[in-house]
C-alpha positions in Angstrom: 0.0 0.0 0.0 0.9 3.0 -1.3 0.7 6.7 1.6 0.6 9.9 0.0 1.2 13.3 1.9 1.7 16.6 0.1 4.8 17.2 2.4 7.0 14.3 3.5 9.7 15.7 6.7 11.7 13.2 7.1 13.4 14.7 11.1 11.7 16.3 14.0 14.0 19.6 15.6 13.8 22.8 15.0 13.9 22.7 11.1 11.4 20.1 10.6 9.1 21.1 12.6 9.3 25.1 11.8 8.5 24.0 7.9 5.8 21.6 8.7 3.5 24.2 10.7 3.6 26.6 7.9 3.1 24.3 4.8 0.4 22.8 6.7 -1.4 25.3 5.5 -0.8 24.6 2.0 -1.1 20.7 2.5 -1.4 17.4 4.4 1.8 17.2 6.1 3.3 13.5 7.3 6.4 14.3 9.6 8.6 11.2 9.8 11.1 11.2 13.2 12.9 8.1 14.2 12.3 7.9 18.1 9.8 10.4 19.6 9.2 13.3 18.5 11.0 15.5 20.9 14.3 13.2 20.7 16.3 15.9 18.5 19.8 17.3 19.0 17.3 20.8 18.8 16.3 19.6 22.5 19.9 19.2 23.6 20.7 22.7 22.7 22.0 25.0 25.6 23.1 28.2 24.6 20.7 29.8 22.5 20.3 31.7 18.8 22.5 34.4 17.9 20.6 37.3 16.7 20.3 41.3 16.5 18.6 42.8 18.9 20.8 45.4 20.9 21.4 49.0 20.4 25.0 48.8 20.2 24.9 45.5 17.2 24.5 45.6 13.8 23.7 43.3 11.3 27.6 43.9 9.8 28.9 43.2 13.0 27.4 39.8 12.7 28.1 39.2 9.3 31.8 40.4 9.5 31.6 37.9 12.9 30.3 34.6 11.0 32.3 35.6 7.8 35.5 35.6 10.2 34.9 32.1 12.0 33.9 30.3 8.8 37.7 31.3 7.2 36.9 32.4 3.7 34.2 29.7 2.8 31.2 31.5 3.8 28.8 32.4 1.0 28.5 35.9 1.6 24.7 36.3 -0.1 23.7 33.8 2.5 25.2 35.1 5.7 23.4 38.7 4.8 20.5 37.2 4.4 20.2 34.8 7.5 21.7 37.5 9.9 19.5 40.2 8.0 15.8 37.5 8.7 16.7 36.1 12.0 15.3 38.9 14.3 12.3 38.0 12.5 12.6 34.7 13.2 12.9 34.5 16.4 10.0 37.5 16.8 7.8 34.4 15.4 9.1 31.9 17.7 8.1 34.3 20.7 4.3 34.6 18.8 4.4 30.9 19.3 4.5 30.1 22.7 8.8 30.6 22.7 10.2 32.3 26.2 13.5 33.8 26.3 15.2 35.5 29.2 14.4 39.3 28.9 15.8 42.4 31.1 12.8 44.7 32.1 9.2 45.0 30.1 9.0 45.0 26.5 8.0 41.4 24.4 11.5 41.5 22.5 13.7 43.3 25.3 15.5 39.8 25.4 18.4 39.3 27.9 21.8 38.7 25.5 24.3 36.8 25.9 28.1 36.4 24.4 29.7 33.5 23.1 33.3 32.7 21.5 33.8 34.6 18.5 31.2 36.9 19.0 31.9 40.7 19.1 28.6 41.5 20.9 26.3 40.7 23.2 23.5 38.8 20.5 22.5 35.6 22.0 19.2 34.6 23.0 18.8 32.1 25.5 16.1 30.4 27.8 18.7 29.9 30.6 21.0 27.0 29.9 18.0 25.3 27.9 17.2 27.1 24.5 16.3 23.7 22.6 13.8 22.5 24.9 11.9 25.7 25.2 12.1 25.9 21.4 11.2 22.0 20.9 8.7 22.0 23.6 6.9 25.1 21.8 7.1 24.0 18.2 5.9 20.3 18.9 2.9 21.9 21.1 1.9 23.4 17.9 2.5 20.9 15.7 0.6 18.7 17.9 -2.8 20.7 17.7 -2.7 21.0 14.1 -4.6 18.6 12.2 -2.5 18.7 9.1 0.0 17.3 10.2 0.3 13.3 11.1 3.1 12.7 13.2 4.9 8.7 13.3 6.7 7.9 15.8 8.9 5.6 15.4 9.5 5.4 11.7 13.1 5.7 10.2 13.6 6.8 6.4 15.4 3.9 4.4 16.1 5.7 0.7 14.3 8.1 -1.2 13.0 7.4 -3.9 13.0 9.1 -7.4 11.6 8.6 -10.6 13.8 6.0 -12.2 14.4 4.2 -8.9 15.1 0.6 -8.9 14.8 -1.1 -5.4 17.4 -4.2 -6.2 20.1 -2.4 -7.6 20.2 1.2 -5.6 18.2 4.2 -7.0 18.8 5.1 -10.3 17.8 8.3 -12.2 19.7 10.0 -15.1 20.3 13.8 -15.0 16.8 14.6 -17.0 14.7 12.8 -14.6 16.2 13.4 -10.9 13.1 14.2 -9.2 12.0 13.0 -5.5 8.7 11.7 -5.2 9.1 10.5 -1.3 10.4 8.0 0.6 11.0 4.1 1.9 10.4 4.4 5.3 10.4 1.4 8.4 7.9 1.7 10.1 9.7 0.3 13.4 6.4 -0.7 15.4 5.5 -3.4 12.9 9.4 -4.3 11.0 7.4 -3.6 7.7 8.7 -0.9 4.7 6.4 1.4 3.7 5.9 3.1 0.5 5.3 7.2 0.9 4.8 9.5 -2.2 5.4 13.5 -1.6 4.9 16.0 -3.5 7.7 17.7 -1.9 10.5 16.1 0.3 12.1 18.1 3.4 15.5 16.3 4.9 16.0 17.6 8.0 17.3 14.7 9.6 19.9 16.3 11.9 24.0 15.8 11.7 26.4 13.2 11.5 28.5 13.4 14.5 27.8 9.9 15.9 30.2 8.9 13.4 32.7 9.4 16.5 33.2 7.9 19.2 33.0 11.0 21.4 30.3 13.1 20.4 28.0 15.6 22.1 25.5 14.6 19.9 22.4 11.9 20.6 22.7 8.2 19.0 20.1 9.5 16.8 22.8 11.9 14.8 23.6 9.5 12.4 23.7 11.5 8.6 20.5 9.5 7.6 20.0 12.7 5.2 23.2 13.4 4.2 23.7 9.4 3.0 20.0 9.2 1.5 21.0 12.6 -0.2 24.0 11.5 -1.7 22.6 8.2 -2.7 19.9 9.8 -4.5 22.4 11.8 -6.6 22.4 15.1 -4.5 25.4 16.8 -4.5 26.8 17.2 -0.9 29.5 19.8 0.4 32.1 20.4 3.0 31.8 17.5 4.6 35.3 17.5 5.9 34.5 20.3 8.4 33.2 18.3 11.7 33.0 20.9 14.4 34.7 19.5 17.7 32.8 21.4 20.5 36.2 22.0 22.7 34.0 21.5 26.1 32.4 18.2 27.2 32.0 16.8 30.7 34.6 14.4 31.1 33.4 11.9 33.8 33.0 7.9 33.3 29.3 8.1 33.7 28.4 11.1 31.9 27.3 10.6 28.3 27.3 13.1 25.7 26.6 16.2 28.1 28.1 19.3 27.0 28.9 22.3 29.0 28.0 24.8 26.9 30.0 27.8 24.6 28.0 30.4 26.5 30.1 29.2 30.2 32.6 31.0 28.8 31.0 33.3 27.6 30.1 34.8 31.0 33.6 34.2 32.3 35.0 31.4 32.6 38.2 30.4 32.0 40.5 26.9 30.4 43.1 25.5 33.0 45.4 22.3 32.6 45.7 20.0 35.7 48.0 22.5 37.3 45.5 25.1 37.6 47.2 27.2 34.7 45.4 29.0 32.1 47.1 28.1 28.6 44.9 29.8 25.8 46.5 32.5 25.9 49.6 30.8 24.3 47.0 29.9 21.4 44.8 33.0 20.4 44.7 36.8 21.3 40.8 35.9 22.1 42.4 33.2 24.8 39.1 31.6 26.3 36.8 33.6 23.7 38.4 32.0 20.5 36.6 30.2 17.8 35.5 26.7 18.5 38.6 24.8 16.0 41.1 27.3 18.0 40.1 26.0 21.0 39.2 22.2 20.5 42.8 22.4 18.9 44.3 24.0 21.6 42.6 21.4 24.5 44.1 18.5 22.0 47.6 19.9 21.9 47.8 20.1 25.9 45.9 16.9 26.6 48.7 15.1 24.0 51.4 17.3 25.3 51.0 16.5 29.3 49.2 13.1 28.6 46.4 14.0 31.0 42.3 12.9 30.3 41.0 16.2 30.7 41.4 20.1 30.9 39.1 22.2 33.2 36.4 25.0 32.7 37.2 27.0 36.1 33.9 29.7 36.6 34.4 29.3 40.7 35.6 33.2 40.4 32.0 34.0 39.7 29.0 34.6 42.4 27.8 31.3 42.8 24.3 32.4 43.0 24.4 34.1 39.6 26.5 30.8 38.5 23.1 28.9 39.6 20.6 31.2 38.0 22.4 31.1 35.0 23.3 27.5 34.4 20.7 25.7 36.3 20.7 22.7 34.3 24.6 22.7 33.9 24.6 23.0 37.6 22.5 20.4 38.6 23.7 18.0 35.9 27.8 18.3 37.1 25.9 17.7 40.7 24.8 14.2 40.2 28.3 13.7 39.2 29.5 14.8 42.2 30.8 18.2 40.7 29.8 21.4 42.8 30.8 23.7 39.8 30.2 27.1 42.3 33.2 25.6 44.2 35.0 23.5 41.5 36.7 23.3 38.2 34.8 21.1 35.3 36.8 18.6 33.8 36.0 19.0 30.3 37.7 17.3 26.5 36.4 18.0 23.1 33.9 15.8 21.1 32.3 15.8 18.1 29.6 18.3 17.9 28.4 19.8 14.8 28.8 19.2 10.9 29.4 22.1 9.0 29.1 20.1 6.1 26.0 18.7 4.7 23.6 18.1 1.5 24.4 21.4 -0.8 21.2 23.6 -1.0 20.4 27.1 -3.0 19.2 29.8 -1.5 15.6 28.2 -0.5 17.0 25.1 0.4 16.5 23.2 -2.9 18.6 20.7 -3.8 20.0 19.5 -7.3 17.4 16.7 -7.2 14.1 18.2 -7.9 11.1 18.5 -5.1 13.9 17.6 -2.5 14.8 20.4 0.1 17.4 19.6 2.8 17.5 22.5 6.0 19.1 22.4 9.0 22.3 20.5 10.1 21.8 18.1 7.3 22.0 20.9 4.8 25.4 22.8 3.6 24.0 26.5 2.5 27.0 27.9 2.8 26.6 30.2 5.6 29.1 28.7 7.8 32.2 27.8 5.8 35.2 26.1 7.2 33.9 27.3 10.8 30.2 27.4 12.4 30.7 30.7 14.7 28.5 29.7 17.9 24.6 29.8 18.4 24.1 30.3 14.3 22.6 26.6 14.1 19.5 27.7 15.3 19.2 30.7 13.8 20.1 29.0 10.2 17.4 26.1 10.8 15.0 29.1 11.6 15.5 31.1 8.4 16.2 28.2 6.1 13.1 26.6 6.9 10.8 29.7 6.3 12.9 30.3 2.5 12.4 26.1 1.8 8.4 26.8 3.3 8.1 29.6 0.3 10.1 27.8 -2.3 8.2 24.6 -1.9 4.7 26.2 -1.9 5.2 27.7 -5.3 7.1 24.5 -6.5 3.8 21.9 -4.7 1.2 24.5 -6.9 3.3 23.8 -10.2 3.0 20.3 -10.2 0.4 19.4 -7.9 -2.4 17.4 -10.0 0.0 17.2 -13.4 2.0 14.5 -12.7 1.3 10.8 -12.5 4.0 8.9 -10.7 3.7 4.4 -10.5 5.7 3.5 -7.4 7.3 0.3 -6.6 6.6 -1.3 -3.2 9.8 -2.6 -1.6 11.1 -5.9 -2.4 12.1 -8.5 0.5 12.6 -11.2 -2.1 15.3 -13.4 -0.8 16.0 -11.8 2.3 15.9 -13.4 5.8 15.7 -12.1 9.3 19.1 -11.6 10.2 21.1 -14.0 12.8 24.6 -12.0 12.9 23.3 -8.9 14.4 27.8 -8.7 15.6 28.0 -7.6 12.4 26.1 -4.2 12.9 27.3 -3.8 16.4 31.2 -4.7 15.4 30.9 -1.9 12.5 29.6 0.4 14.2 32.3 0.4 16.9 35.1 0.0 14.3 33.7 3.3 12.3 33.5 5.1 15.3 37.1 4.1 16.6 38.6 4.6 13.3 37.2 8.1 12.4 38.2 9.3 16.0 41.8 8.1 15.7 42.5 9.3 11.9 40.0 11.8 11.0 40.1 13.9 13.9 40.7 17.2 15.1 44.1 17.0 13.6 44.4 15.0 10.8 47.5 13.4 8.4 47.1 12.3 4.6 48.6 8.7 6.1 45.9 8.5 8.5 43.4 9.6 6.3 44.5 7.2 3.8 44.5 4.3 6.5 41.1 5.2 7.2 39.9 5.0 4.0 40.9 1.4 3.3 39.4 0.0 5.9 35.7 2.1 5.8 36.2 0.4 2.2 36.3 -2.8 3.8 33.5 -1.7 6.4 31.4 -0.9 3.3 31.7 -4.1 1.5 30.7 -5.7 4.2 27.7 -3.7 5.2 26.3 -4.0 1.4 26.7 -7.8 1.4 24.9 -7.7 4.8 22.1 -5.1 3.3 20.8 -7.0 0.6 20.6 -10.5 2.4 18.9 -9.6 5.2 15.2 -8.0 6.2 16.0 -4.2 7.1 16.5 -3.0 10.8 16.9 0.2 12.1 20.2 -0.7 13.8 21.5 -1.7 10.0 19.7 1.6 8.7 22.0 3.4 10.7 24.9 1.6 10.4 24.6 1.9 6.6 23.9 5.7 7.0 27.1 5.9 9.1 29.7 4.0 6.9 28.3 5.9 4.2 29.4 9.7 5.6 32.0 8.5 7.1 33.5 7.4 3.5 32.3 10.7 2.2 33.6 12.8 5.3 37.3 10.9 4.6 37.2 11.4 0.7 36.7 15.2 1.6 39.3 15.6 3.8 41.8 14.0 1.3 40.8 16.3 -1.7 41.2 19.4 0.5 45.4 20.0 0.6 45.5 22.5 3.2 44.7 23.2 6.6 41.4 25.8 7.0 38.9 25.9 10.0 38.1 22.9 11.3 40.2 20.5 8.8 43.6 20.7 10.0 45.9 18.6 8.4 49.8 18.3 9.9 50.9 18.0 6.4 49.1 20.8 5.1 49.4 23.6 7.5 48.9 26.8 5.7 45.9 28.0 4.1 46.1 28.0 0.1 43.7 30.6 -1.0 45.2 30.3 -4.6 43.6 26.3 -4.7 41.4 26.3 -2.4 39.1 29.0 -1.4 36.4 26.8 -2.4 33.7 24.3 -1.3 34.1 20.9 -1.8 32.1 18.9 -3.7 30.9 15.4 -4.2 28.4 13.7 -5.8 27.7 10.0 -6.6 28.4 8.6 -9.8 26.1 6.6 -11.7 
């Protein structure tokens, strides 16, 4: 059986869920998210979504800001014209039920934070718990709208174009590239489903699970970005993997991070001694860019051969260090980590990908009817270098350009084309009984990618790496077309898929810029290489 929806979003954070309220006005609208609804790296966010709103900002200021973290690879049409929309943005996010920290009356008079790499005081935060207020608000509305079905559960396989060909991958010549939805597990009942869309929104989320130390949820596991590329969307930057510099180190902590804006109100990098060292590293010392930083932590932790560095705030009124952070606060508590009286032990992990499917302007795609927004997207806007809290801020403004774009494209062809789908074929396949094989992979990807394609990186290692994700590979397509789909396998195949592409990218890229720093490339080359880089599957 065949479901058709008018708008297929395949992810459920801030991007997702943004578009889906306002083409539900336009449509039926199906939203596809792979655990419950509210499980999104948008929920996990702390610090908040940088913006103009004081007197003594501009909108250059933030421009000339982003333009300087991302290292010459920004697009500077699309950094003018995210800055330029997000106080709009976010204006709407307040009209939705949103609440921010303010200073005195006034519905906008928001309370503003700094972060690393900022020049101003421009971010908006609810506390130490941005995502959630924004999640909690957007799904609340999602929720009472009755356009929009919501499934649990339900993990995208491929997507599916005109030509597509379930046995032998999707095929589709240049002419006839055009999404028309998705394969999609429904988890509940183990059974593929067939969706038609008239138009198809990735917004999936990132990648960073491909490491072994991420801040990221298990859920961050490029599903877009491999579908995408699969499909034959182009993808971009891929070798820029934002390592957030400060992650609670502790042996029964998971993933928590301690987030950019801690510094931000004044806290400061020691090494096991107690000394500061960032000044040895950047004139901004604990206010550098993210890649300066997560660099400089790296260097120190090789250097001394200790575990960890620490975030040291204890110079601050602890009362103010409590209002500020509460869920920081209460978080390095159960850990047994008072941080009013004591340092945070803190190492980098991966965070963020400032790579992703390449998009225009309105979040299309090169495969027609397919808009990517969000993490899972590359529009350019933050080059080598995401500066800090312009995630949320892209997803916001992204997702209102990919709502207009896709309304006018949905009115063009609704009713004129007739598209026969084929159901997916299980022919031949058997429930699995080597499920070590997922769990083994996914380890060994994880492992690998942390050890040769991290924060600093060699051609050897990267070449090391490739062969064996090869191997990986193999193995995971043998594995794919014998036996009944999982969601563990899903995600595995996801995995090994932008891992391959994330390693291919960092070999084509012979210099060190941003976040891809390699030891035998350490100069910029603007001459070769002031450029994105591009891949696209070859048919």
């Amino acid at each position: 059986m065949i479901k058709r929806t008018d708008f297929l979003v395949i992810g459920s954070g801030i991007a997702g869920l943004s578009y889906a309220l306002k083409v539900a006005g336009f449509g039926k609208v199906t939203i596809i998210t792979k655990k419950q609804i509210q499980k999104t790296n948008t929920a996990l966010a702390q610090g908040g979504i940088a913006a103009v709103f004081s007197k003594i900002d501009s909108f250059d200021l933030h421009i000339k800001d982003t333009l300087s973290a991302g290292d010459g690879l920004c697009d500077k049409q699309v950094a003018k014209m995210i800055v330029e929309n997000g106080p709009q943005r976010i204006k709407e996010l307040v009209k939705q039920g949103a609440i921010f920290n303010k200073e005195g009356k006034g519905e906008y008079n928001f309370s503003l934070g700094q972060e690393g790499g900022h020049s101003a005081k421009r971010i908006v935060y609810a506390h130490d718990l941005t995502g959630k207020e924004i999640e909690d608000t957007l799904v609340k509305n999602v929720e009472q709208n009755k356009n929009i079905t919501i499934l649990e559960d339900h993990i995208a396989v491929n997507l599916i174009t005109f030509s597509s060909s379930i046995r032998s991958g999707l095929i589709a010549t240049q002419q006839e590239n055009i999404c028309c939805g998705a394969y999609v597990l429904n988890n509940n009942s183990g059974k593929i489903e067939t969706f038609y869309a008239g138009i198809t929104l990735l917004a999936t989320g990132g990648a960073s699970k491909v490491y072994l130390y991420t801040s990221n949820p298990d859920i961050a596991t490029g599903d877009g970005i491999a579908m995408a590329y699969r499909a034959g969307a182009s993808v971009a930057n891929l070798e820029f993997v934002q390592f957030h510099p400060t992650c609670l180190y502790h042996p029964e902590a998971k993933n928590f991070l301690i987030s950019e804006a801690v510094r931000g109100e004044g806290a400061v990098l020691i090494d096991s001694e107690g000394q500061r060292f960032m000044g040895k590293y950047s004139p901004d010392k604990d206010l550098a860019c993210r890649d300066i930083v997560a660099r400089a932590i790296d260097t120190e932790l090789k250097k001394t051969g200790a575990e960890s560095v620490f975030l040291d705030i204890t110079h601050k009124d602890s009362d103010a260090i409590r209002k500020r952070f509460p869920n920081i606060y209460s978080k390095c508590l159960e850990y047994g980590i008072d941080i009013t009286k004591e340092p945070i032990p803190v190492v980098p992990a991966a965070h963020y990908m400032c790579g992703g499917v390449a998009t225009d302007l309105n979040g299309r795609t090169d495969i027609q009817r397919l808009y990517a927004v969000g993490e899972t997207a590359c529009t350019g806007f933050h080059g080598a270098n995401r500066l800090a809290s312009n995630s949320l801020l892209e997803a916001l403004v992204y997702s209102h350009r990919a709502y207009q774009a896709s309304i006018e494209e949905f009115g063009a062809i609704e009713n004129k084309i007739s598209v026969t789908l084929d159901q997916w074929d299980e022919t031949d396949t058997t429930d699995s009984d080597e499920a070590i094989v997922v769990t083994h992979n996914w380890d060994e990807i994880r492992r690998l990618m942390w050890n040769y394609v991290g924060i600093v990186r060699s051609d050897k290692r990267l070449q090391r790496a490739q062969r064996r994700i090869q191997n990986i590979q193999k193995e995971i397509n043998e594995y794919y077309w014998n036996f009944k789909v999982t969601a563990d396998l899903i995600e595995l195949r996801n995995l090994a898929s932008v891992a391959e592409l994330i390693i291919e990218s960092a070999l084509m890229r012979k210099e060190s810029r941003g976040l891809h720093y390699n030891i035998e490339y350490p100069e910029k080359d603007d001459q070769n290489w002031l450029k994105p880089t591009i891949l696209k599957k070859r048919f």
